[in-house]
LUMLOLUM-493873 format. One record per residue (C-alpha): y, x, z. Coordinates in nm, 2 decimals, padded with zeros to 4 digits. Example, Ala and Ser with C-alpha at 12.3 -4.5 7.8 and 13.67 -1.06 7.14 Angstrom:
BEGIN
<<-00.45 01.23 00.78>>
<<-00.11 01.37 00.71>>
This chain:
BEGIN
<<-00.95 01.66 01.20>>
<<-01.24 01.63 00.98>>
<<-01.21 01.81 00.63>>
<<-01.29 01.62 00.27>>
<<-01.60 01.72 00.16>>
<<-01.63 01.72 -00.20>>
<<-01.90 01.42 -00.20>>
<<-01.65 01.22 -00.04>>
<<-01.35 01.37 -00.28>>
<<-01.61 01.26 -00.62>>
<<-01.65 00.89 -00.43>>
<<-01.25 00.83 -00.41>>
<<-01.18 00.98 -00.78>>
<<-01.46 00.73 -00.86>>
<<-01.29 00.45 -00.69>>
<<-00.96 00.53 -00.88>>
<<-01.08 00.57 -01.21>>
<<-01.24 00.21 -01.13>>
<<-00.90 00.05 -01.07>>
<<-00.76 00.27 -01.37>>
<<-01.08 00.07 -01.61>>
<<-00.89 -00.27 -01.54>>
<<-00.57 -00.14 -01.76>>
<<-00.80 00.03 -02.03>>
<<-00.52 -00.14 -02.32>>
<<-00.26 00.08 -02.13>>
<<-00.45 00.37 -02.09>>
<<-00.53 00.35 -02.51>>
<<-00.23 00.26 -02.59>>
<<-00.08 00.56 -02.41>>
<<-00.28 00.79 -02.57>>
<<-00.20 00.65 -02.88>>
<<00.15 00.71 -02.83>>
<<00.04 01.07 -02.72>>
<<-00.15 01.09 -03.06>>
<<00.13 01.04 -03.26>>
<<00.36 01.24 -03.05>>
<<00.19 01.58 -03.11>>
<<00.15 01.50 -03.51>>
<<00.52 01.44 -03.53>>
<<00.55 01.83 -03.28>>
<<00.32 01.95 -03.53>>
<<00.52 01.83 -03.86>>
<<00.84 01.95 -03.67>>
<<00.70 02.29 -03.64>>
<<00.65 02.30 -03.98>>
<<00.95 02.21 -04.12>>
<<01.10 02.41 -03.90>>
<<00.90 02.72 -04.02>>
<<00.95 02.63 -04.39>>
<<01.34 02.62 -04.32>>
<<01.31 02.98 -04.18>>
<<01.08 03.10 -04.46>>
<<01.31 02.93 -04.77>>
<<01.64 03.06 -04.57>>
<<01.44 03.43 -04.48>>
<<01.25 03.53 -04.72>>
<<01.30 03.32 -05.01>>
<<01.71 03.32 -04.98>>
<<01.74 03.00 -05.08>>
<<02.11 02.83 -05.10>>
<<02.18 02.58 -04.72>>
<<02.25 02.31 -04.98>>
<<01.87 02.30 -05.09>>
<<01.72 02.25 -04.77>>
<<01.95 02.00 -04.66>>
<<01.65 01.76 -04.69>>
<<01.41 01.93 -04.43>>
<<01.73 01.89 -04.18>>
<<01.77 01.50 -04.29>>
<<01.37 01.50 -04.19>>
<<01.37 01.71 -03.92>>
<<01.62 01.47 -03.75>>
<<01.43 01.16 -03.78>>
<<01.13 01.32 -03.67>>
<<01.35 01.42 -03.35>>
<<01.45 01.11 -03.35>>
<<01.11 00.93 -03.37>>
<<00.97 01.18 -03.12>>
<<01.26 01.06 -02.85>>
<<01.19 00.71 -02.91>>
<<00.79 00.78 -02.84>>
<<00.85 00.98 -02.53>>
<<01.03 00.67 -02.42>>
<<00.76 00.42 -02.48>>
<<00.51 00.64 -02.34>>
<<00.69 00.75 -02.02>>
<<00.78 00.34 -02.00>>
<<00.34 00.25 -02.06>>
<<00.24 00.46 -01.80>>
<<00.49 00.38 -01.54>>
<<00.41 00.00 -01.58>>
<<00.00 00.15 -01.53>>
<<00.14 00.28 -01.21>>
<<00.33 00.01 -01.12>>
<<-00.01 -00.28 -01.17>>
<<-00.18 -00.05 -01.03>>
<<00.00 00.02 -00.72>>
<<00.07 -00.38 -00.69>>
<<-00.25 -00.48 -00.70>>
<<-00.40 -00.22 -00.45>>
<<-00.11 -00.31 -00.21>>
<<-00.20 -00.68 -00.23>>
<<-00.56 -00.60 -00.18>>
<<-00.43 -00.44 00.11>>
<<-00.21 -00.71 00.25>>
<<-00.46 -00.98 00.18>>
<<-00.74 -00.77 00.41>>
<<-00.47 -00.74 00.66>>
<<-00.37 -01.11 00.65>>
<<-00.76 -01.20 00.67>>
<<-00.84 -00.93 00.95>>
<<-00.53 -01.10 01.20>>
<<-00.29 -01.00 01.43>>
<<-00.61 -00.90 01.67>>
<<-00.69 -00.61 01.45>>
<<-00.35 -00.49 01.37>>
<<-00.25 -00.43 01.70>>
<<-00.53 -00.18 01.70>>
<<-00.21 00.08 01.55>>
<<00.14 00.12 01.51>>
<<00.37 -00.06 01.29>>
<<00.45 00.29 01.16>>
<<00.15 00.40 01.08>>
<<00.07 00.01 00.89>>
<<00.40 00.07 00.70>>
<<00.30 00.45 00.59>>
<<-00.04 00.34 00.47>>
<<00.10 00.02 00.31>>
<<00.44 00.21 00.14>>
<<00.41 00.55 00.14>>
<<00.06 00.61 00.10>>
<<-00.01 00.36 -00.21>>
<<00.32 00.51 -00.34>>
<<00.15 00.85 -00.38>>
<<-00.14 00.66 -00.63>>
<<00.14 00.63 -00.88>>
<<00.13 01.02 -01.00>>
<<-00.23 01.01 -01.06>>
<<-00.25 00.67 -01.28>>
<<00.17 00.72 -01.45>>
<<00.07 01.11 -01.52>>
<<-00.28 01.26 -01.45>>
<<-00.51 00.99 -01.61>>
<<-00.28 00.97 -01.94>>
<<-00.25 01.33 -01.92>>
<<-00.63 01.43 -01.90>>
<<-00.68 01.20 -02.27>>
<<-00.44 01.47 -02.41>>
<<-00.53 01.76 -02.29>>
<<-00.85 01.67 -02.50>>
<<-00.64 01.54 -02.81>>
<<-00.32 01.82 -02.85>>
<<-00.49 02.15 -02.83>>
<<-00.78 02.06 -03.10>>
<<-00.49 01.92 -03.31>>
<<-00.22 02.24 -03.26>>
<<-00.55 02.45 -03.37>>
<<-00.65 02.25 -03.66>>
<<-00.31 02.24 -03.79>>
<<-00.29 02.64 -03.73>>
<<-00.63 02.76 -03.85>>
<<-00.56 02.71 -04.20>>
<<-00.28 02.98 -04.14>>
<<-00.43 03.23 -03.93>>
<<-00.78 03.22 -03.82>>
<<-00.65 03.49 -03.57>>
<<-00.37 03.30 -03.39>>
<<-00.61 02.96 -03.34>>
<<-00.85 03.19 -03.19>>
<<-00.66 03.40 -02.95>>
<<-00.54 03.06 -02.84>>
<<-00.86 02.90 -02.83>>
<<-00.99 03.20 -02.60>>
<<-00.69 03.18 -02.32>>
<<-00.71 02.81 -02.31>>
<<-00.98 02.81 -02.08>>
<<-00.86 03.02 -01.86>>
<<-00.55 02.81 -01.67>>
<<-00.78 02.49 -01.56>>
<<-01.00 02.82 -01.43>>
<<-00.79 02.92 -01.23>>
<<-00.57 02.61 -01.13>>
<<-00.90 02.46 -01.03>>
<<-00.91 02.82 -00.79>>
<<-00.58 02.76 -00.68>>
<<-00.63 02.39 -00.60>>
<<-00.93 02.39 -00.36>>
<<-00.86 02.22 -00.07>>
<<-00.53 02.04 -00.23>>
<<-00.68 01.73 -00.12>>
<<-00.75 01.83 00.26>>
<<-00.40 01.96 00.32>>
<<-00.22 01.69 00.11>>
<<-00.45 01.43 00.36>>
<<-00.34 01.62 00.66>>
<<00.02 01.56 00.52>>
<<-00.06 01.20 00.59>>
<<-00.15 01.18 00.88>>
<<00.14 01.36 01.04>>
<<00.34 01.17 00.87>>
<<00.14 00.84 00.97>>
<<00.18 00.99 01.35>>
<<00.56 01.05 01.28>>
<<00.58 00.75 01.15>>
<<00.42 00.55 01.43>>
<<00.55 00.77 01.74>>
<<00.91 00.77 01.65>>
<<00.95 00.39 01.56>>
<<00.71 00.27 01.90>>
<<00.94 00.48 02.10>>
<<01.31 00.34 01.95>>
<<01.16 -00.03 02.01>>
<<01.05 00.10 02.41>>
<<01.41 00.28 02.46>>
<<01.52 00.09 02.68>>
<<01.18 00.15 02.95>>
<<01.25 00.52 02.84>>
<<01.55 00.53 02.97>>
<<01.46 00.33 03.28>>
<<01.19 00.53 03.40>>
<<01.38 00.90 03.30>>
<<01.11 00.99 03.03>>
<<01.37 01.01 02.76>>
<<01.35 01.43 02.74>>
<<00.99 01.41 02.73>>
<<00.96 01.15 02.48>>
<<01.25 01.37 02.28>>
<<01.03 01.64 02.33>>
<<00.70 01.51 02.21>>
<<00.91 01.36 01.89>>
<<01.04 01.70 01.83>>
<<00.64 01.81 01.81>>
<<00.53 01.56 01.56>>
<<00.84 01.61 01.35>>
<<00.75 02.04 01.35>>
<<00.39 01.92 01.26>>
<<00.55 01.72 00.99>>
<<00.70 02.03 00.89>>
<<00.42 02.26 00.88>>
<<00.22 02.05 00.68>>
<<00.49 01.96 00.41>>
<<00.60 02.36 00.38>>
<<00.18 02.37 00.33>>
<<00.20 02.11 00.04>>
<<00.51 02.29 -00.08>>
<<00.28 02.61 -00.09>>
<<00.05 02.50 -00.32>>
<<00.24 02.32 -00.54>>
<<00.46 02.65 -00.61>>
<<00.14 02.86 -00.56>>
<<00.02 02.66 -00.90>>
<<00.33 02.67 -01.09>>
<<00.30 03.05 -01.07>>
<<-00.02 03.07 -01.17>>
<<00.06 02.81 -01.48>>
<<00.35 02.98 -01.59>>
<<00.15 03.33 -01.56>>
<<-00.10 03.27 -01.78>>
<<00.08 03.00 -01.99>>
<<00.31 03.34 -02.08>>
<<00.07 03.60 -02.15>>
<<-00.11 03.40 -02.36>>
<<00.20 03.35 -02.55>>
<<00.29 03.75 -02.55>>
<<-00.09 03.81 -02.69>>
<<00.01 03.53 -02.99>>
<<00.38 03.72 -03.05>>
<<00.21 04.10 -03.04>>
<<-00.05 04.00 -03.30>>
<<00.25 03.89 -03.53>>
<<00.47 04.16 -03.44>>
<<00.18 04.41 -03.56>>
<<00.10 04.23 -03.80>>
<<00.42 04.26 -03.97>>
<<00.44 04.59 -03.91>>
<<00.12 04.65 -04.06>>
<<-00.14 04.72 -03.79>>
<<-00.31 04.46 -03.77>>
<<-00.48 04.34 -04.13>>
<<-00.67 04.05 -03.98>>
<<-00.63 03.71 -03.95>>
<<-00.47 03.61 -04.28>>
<<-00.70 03.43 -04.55>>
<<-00.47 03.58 -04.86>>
<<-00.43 03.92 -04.65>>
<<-00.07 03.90 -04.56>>
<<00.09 03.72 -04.30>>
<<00.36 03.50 -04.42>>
<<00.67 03.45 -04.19>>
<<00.62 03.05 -04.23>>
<<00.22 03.12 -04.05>>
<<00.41 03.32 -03.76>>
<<00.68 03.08 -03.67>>
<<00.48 02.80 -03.75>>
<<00.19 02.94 -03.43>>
<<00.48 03.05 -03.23>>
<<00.66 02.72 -03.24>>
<<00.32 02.56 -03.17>>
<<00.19 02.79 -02.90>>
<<00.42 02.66 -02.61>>
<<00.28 02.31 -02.68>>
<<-00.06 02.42 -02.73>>
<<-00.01 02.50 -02.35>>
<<00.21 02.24 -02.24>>
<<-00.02 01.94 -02.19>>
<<-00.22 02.25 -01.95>>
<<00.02 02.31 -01.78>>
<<00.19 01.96 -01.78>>
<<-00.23 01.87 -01.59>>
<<-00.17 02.14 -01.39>>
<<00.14 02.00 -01.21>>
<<-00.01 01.67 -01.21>>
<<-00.34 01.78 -01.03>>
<<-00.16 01.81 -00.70>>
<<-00.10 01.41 -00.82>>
<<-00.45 01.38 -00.80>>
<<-00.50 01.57 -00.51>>
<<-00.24 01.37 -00.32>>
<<-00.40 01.05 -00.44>>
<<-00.74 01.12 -00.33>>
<<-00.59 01.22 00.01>>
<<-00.45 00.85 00.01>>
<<-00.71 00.68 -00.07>>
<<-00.91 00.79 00.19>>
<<-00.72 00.60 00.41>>
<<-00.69 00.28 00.16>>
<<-01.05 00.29 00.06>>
<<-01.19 00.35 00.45>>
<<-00.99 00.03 00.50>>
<<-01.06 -00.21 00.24>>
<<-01.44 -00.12 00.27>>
<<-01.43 -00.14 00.64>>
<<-01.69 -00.43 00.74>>
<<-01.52 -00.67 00.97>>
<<-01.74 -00.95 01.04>>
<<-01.46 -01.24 01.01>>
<<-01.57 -01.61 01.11>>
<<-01.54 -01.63 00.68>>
<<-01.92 -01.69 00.59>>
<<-01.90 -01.81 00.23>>
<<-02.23 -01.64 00.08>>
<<-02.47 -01.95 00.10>>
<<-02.22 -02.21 00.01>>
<<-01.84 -02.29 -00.08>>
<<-01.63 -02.32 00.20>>
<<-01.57 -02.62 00.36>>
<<-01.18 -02.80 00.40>>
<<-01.15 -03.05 00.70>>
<<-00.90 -03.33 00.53>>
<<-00.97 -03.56 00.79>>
<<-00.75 -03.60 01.16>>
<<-00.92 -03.35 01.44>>
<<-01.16 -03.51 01.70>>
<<-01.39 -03.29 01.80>>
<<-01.41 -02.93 01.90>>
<<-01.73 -02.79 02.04>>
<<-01.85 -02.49 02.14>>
<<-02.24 -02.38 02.25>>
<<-02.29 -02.05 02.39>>
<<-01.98 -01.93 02.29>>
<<-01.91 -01.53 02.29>>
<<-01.59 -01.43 02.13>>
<<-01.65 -01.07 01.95>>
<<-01.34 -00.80 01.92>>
<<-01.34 -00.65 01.56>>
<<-01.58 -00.42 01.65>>
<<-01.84 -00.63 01.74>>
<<-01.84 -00.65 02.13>>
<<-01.85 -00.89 02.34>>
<<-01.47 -01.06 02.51>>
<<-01.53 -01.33 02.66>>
<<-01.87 -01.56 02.75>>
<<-02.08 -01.69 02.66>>
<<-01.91 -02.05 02.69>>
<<-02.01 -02.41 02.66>>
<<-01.70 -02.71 02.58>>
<<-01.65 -02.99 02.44>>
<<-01.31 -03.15 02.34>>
<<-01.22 -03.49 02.22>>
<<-00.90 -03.56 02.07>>
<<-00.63 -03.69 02.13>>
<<-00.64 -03.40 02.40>>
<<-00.34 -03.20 02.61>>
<<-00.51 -02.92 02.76>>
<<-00.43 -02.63 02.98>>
<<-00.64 -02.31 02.99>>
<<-00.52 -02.10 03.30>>
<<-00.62 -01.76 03.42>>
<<-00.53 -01.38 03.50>>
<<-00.42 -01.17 03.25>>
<<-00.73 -01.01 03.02>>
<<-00.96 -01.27 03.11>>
<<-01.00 -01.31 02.76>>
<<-00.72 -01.68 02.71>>
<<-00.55 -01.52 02.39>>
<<-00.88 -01.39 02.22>>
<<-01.05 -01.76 02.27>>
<<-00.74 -01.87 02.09>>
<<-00.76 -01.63 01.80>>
<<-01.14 -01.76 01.78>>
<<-00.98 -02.09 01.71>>
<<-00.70 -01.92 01.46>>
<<-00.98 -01.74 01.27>>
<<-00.92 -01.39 01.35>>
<<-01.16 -01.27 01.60>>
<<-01.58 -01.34 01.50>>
<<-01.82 -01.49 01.74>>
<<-02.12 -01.54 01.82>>
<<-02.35 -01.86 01.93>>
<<-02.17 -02.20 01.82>>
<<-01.81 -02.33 01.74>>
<<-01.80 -02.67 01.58>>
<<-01.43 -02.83 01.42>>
<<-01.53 -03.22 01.38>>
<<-01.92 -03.12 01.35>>
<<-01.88 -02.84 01.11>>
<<-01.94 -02.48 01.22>>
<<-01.70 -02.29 01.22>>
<<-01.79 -02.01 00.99>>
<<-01.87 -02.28 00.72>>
<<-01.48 -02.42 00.71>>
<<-01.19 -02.29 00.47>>
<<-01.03 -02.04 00.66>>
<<-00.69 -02.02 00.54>>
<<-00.69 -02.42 00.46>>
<<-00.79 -02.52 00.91>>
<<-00.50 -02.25 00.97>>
<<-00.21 -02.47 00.76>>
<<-00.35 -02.73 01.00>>
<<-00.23 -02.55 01.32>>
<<00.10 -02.45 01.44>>
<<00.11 -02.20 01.70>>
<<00.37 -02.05 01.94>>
<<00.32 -01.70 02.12>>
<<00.49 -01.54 02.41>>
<<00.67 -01.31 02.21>>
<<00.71 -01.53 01.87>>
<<00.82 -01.34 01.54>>
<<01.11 -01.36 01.35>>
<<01.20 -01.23 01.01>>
<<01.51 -01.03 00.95>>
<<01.67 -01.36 00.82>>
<<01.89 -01.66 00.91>>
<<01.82 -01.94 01.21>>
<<01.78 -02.17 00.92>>
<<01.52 -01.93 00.68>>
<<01.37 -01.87 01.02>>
<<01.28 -02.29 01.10>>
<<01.22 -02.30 00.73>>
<<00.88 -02.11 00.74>>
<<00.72 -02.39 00.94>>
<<00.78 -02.63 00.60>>
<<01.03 -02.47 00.28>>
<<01.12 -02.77 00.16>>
<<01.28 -02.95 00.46>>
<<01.58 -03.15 00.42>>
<<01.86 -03.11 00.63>>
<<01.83 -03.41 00.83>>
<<01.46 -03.28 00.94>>
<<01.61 -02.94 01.01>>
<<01.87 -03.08 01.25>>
<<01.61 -03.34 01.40>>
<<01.36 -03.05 01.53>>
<<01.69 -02.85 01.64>>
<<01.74 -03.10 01.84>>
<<01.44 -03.18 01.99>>
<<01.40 -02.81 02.06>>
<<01.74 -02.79 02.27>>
<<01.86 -02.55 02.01>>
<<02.19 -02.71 01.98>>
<<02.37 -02.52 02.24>>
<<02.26 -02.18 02.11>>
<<02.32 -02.29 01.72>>
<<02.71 -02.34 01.88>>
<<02.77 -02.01 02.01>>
<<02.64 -01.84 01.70>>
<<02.90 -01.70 01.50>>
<<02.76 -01.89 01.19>>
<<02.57 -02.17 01.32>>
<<02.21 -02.23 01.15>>
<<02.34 -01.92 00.88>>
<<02.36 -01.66 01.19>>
<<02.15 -01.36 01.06>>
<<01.93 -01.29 01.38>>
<<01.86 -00.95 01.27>>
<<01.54 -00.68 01.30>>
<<01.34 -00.80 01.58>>
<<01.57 -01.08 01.64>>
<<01.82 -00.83 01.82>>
<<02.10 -01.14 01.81>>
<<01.88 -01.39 02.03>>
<<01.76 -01.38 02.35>>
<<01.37 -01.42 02.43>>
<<01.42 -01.78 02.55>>
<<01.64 -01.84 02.25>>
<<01.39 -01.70 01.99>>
<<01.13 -01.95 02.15>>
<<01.34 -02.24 02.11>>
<<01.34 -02.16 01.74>>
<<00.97 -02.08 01.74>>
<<00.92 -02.44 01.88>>
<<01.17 -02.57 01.57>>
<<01.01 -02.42 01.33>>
<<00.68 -02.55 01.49>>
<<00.78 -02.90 01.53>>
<<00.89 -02.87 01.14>>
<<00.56 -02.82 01.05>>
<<00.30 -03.10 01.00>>
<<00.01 -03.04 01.20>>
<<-00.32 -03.13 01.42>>
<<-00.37 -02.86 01.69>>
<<-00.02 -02.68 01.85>>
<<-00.13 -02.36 02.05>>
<<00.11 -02.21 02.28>>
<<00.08 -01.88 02.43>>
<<00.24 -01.86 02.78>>
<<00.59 -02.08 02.66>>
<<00.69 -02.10 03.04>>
<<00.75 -01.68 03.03>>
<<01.05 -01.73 02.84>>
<<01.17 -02.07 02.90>>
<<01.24 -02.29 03.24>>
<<01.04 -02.55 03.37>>
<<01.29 -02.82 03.30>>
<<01.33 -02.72 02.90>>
<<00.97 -02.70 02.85>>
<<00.91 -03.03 03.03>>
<<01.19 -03.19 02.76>>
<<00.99 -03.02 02.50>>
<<00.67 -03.10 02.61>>
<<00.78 -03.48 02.59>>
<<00.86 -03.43 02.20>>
<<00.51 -03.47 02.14>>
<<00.46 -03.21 01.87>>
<<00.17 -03.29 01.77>>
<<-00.15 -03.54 01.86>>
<<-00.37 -03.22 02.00>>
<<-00.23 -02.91 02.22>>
<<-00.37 -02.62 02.38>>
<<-00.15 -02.45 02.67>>
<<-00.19 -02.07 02.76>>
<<-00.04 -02.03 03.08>>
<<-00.02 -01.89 03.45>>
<<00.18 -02.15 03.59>>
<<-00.01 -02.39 03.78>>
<<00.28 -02.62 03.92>>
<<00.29 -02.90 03.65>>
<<-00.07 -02.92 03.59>>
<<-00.02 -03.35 03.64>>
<<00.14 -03.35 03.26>>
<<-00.21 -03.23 03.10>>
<<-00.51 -03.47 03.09>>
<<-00.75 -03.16 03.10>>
<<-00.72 -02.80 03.25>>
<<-00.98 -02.51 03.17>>
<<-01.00 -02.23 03.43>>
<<-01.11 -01.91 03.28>>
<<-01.31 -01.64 03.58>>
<<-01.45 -01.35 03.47>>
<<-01.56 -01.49 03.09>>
<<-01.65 -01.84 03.27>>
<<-01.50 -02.19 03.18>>
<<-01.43 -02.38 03.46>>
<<-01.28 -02.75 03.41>>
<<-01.10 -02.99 03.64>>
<<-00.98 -03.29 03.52>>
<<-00.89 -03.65 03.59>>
<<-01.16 -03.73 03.26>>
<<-01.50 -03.59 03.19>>
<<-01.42 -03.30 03.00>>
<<-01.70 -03.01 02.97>>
């Protein structure tokens, strides 16, 4: 597995900072709130120190400093309520950030089509979609907001201490430095192991789920202890690489607390020999008052704590670069879509279909090579048409041609128009389309025929379920249309999911119905009922099945990337 290299680590901090530039108010206001949390730290510590110094040295009665407690309260109070607004800004910079990276996502996946998707797992879709944008969060909720204060708090702490102790704001001034030193030592390669982290967990991810949905073939063919076994791998890889992660993220508290503490020690010897008369330095008057050496001491934890608070929020950083690298390869991937909208605004075809043509056809896969043709056709609607052939001679990807998600080369024309000029998304409302293995949500029958058109009445729901000969499986369901059908449509047969496939197709208004194979899953008889429901004025059949060839007016023979067309018309 290839490494980060640091040009590539400066690019993708680059590309976060850029997404981080679109919420600049939240960012300021952040720091703002930041701001006037370390002047309220700073007037705490002083009040604190001139309690100590009136009830110390000066031996003044509890009853006369009862006013510094009535302050120091609302200044506790005030310093709660900004934390809260603060940790509640960045969170909803996180939270906009992460939504509109994860709907860049999902549009480029919606525009890329179910051709380029199958190129990986659902596991591994679902980690970079979930997982992996839920790892940005740290780095735009805590390491951007932080990095503004770790500029703002230590120059404040030492300009509210020098006028003390010249001494103390020095010593801290001088150990500063040295905890981003050496986190930075501790840190190298954060980003490499926290990527490797992902993709173990994308393999995990991807394995385990493709193996539960293919149990059943597991079992079947007796591979269930090898599959066990190979799960049991990616699971120790897992491991290995989280116990890695672990490693440096205890590695750099260690180091953080180290030096965070000596620092502190240095700060607390100087007083303490100072008090005892060593040490004569420091002091502007000569003498160091016990108000200048609770007052530092008070403010020398949080002189360090927005280091050390960076510190544990560079692994964020780390972990969000490794992410990105995955997000950013994929939404800057060039994948030559049938979208060409550079020279002119995208065309929408609001008139009924009539013509399809193609010249010199060659469908493309995503990465540019050649499926199927090159192929010459011409279709005039009203058409019924069946394209036959073995399996992989390319009848699906000619289809996805026609759905948008597969490029092409040479010429496709919808009613004169090419192709690449229309309005994508706005030709797909216009089609309805049925696969082999159609998808259902994790929803009811009825949210299931409601995709096809939301706002359907009742009376149109139980027309298509009729015409779809989805009556007799709506009666056996233990809640009729309201029958949850579960993940994957565990509660439905094959056949029976097609029928609701063909509902929710017939629902839908449209010009061109595509259907992928529909004899796999149903019998001849129900798809000849179905077929008479004329669903819609234009129809394109996938199939093997070369018995009932008499109810199409055109059939399409596809040999070795070839078209070949009988017919009772002139068709090609």
């Amino acid at each position: 597995m290839m490494s980060l290299d640091k040009k590539r680590q400066t690019y993708l901090l680059g590309w976060l900072k850029q997404h981080a530039k679109m919420h600049k108010a939240d960012l300021r206001a952040s720091a703002l709130t930041g701001f006037a949390l370390t002047l309220l730290i700073i007037m705490q510590a002083a009040l604190l120190a001139v309690i100590l110094q009136k009830l110390i040295i000066e031996q003044q009665h509890f009853v006369d400093i009862l006013p510094y407690f009535g302050s120091l309260i609302i200044i506790l109070l005030g310093r709660a309520l900004l934390v809260y607004v603060r940790e509640k800004i960045n969170f909803a910079l996180g939270k906009k950030v992460r939504k509109q990276i994860r709907n860049n996502l999902i549009n480029q996946l919606e525009a890329y089509g179910p051709a380029y998707l199958n190129q990986s797992t659902t596991g591994a879709w679902s980690t970079l979609l979930i997982e992996q944008v839920d790892n940005l969060h740290n780095f735009f909720a805590r390491y951007l907001p932080q990095m503004r204060l770790v500029s703002i708090v230590p120059i404040l702490i030492c300009i509210a201490i020098l006028p003390f102790n010249w001494a103390a704001a020095a010593i801290l001034l001088c150990t500063a430095p040295l905890i981003p030193i050496f986190m930075i030592l501790v840190g190298m390669g954060a980003a490499d192991i926290n990527r490797r982290h992902f993709k173990a967990l994308a393999y995990l991810s991807g394995h385990f789920l493709d193996r539960l949905k293919g149990l059943n073939t597991i079992r079947l063919f007796n591979q269930g202890e090898k599959q066990a076994n190979e799960i049991a791998q990616a699971s120790e890889d897992f491991r290995v690489k989280t116990m890695q992660v672990l490693k440096m993220a205890f590695l750099s508290s260690a180091v953080l607390e180290f030096f965070t503490s000596i620092s502190i020690a240095i700060v607390a010897v100087y007083f303490g020999f100072s008090y005892l008369g060593e040490f004569n330095f420091g002091s502007y008057n000569g003498t160091v008052t016990l108000f200048a050496g609770f007052f530092t001491l008070i403010l020398a934890p949080e002189y360090f704590q927005p280091l050390r608070d960076l510190g544990t929020y560079y692994h964020a950083k780390a972990e969000a670069i490794a992410a990105a690298d995955n997000i950013e390869a994929f939404l800057s991937k060039d994948i030559l879509l049938n979208q060409d909208y550079h020279d002119a605004s995208p065309i929408q075809i609001n008139q009924p279909l009539h013509t399809i043509e193609a010249s010199n056809l060659i469908v493309l896969s995503s990465e540019q090579q050649p499926i199927v043709g090159p192929l010459s056709f011409t279709l005039q609607a009203p058409f019924k048409l069946a394209l036959i052939g073995k399996s992989g001679e390319g009848k699906t990807s000619l289809m996805q041609v026609l759905l948008g998600f597969l490029p092409y080369q040479g010429s496709l024309k919808i009613n004169g128009i090419e192709f690449n000029q229309l309005d994508i998304p706005h030709w797909q409302q216009q089609i309805s389309w049925i696969g082999q293995s159609p998808y259902l949500i994790n929803g009811s029958v009825r949210e299931n025929i409601l995709l096809g058109k939301p706002n359907a009445s009742d009376d149109e729901i139980d027309t298509v379920i009729t015409k779809a000969q989805l009556i007799p499986v709506i009666d056996k369901l233990p809640q009729g249309l309201d029958t949850q059908v579960g993940e994957d449509a565990v509660r439905l047969s094959v056949g029976q999911a097609q029928r609701v496939a063909i509902a929710r197709a017939m629902l839908k208004p449209c010009q061109l119905l595509i259907l992928d194979e529909p004899t796999a899953s149903l019998d001849r008889h129900t798809m000849q009922n179905i077929d008479q429901q004329h669903i819609a004025p234009n129809t394109i059949t996938i199939t093997h099945q070369t018995d009932d060839m008499h109810i199409y007016n055109q059939v399409w023979r596809l040999v070795d990337g070839h078209l070949h067309c009988d017919s009772k018309e002139d068709l090609c």
